[in-house]
Structures are given as C-alpha cells and as structure tokens.
C-alpha angles and dihedrals in degrees: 000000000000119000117197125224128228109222090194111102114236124247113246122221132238123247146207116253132167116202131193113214120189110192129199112280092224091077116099118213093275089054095045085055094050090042094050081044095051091050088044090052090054088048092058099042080054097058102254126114126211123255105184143339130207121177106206097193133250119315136197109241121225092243133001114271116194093352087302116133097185137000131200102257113217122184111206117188105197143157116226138157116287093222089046093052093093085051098059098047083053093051091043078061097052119025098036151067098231117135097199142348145190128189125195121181120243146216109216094191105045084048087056081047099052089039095057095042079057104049089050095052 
C-alpha cells in the first residue's frame, strides 16, 4: 500500500491559556500599567490576542523571594500559538519587568460548562 505524504506543514492552532503574572512591588501604578502593556505588547508581536485581564492588587508573599516582601498580582486570559509558546515565556525573561509567572492551559468551553452548571445550582 503506498501512503502518500503531505510535505505542507500543518497550521497550528491557537490555544487558551491563563497566566499569572507577579510583578515587582517597587512599581507605582504608572509603571504596573507600562509593565501589563509591555507583556501585552509581546503577546500581540507573537500572534495571540488577549481575551481578559483582571488585576487582583498587591499581595504579601509567604516568604521573601529575591529580597521582595509582596508583588501586584495580575491574571491574563489569551490565546497564543501552541509552538510560540516557548517564545513568549523567553521573551517574558528577557524584554520585561515581570517578577514571576505561571501559565495553565485552558479549555474555553468546559469553563462556559462549569460556569453555567453553576449559575443553575
């Protein structure tokens, strides 16, 4: 049997991520809004596009991490690439002033599904 193979690369799909992004505590409210614009910026040369945005304040740490007591805590729901996601994380290193970050993969629809179950109980 002879398969044939396709030599176009295939397009990948974006996907659903939400990042938690802690930025340092020494920024004042001018210099959050640059920083969250800076990583927005990123976001956008990559391809993604941002879905929502919620800044949830400034919060203590457990324990002190780089000589840092607290961090604005800022929660980013975006779609992006799954091959430039890589990308993005090295560029977050390198080109922003963000203190830590986390990313998770997300299911859009299942989220709409447990929201509504919700809604309904």
């Amino acid at each position: 049997m002879y398969v044939r193979r396709c030599s176009r690369r295939r397009k990948t799909l974006s996907k659903v991520y939400e990042g938690l992004f802690i930025f340092p505590e020494a920024l004042d409210e001018e210099g959050l809004d640059q920083a969250i614009e800076l990583v927005k910026e990123e976001l956008v040369k990559l391809g993604g596009s941002l879905d929502s945005s919620v800044r949830m304040g400034k919060k203590q740490f457990a324990r002190m991490m780089d000589k840092q007591k607290s961090g604005y805590y800022v929660v980013l729901v975006f779609s992006l690439g799954a091959d430039q996601m890589d990308t993005f994380k090295a560029r977050l290193k390198l080109g922003t002033n963000v203190f830590r970050h986390q990313f998770r993969s997300i299911d859009p629809v299942a989220d709409v599904v447990v929201a509504e179950a919700s809604d309904e109980g």
